[in-house]
N, C-alpha and C positions, 0 to 999 in steps of 0.2 A: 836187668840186674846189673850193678855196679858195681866192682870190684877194684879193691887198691892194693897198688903197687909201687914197691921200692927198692931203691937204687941201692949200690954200697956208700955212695955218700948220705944218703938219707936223705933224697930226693923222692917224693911220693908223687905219683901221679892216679889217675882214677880209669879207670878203660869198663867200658860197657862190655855187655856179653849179648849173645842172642843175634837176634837181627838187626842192621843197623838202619835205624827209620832216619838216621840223618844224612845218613849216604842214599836213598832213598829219592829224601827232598831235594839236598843241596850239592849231589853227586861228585867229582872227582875235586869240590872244594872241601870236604870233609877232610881226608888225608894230607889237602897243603896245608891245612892249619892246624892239625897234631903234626906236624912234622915226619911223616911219613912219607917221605919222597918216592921212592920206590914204586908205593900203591899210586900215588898221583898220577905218574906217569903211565903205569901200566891201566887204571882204570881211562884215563885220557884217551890213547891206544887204543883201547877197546870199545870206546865209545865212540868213537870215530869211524874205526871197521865195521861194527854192527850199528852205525847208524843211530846211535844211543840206546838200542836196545840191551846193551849191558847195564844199562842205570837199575832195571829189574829184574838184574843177575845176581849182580856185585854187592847189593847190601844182603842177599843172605850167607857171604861168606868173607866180609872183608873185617866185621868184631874180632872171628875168629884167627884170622892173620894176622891183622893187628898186635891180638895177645900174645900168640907166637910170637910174633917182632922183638914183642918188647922183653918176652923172656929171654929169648937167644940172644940179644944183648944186656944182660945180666940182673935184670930187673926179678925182685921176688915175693912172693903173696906179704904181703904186710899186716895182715892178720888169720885169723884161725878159717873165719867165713870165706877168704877170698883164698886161702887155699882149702877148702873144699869144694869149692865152684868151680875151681880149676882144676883138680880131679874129676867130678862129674863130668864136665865139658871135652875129658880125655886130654888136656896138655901139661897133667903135671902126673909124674906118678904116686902113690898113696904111700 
């Protein structure tokens, strides 16, 4: 499930929900290319310490960080569907 979101200038972006099958595939490049520095480096990190056994950790908890992310830097459901996905999911309140 896909869900959008937007900025106060009215910048829309798109952010997945669930598991993430592209961190998954193409691991701690996923995060340098939404520009999520943070997750790069921490998934980097951790795939290094566990020997890349984090690549089948981190995609069932990195959608949901992400969304975090992107909330707590001011980003807000841009329609009705993506804020009730994001109540269901628990990161928004009702």
């Amino acid at each position: 499930m896909t869900i959008l979101l937007k900025n106060q200038i009215g910048a829309v972006k798109q952010a997945p929900t669930g598991f993430s099958w592209t961190m998954l595939f193409f691991g701690v490049f996923v995060p340098l290319f939404r520009g999520d520095f943070k997750w790069f480096f921490i998934s980097l990190f951790a795939s290094f310490v566990t020997f890349g056994f984090s690549w089948f950790v981190i995609p069932f908890i990195y959608n949901k960080r992400y969304l975090s992310n992107l909330l707590e830097t001011g980003y807000v459901p841009a329609d009705e569907y993506s804020k009730s996905a994001l109540v269901k999911i628990g990161l928004l309140l009702p």
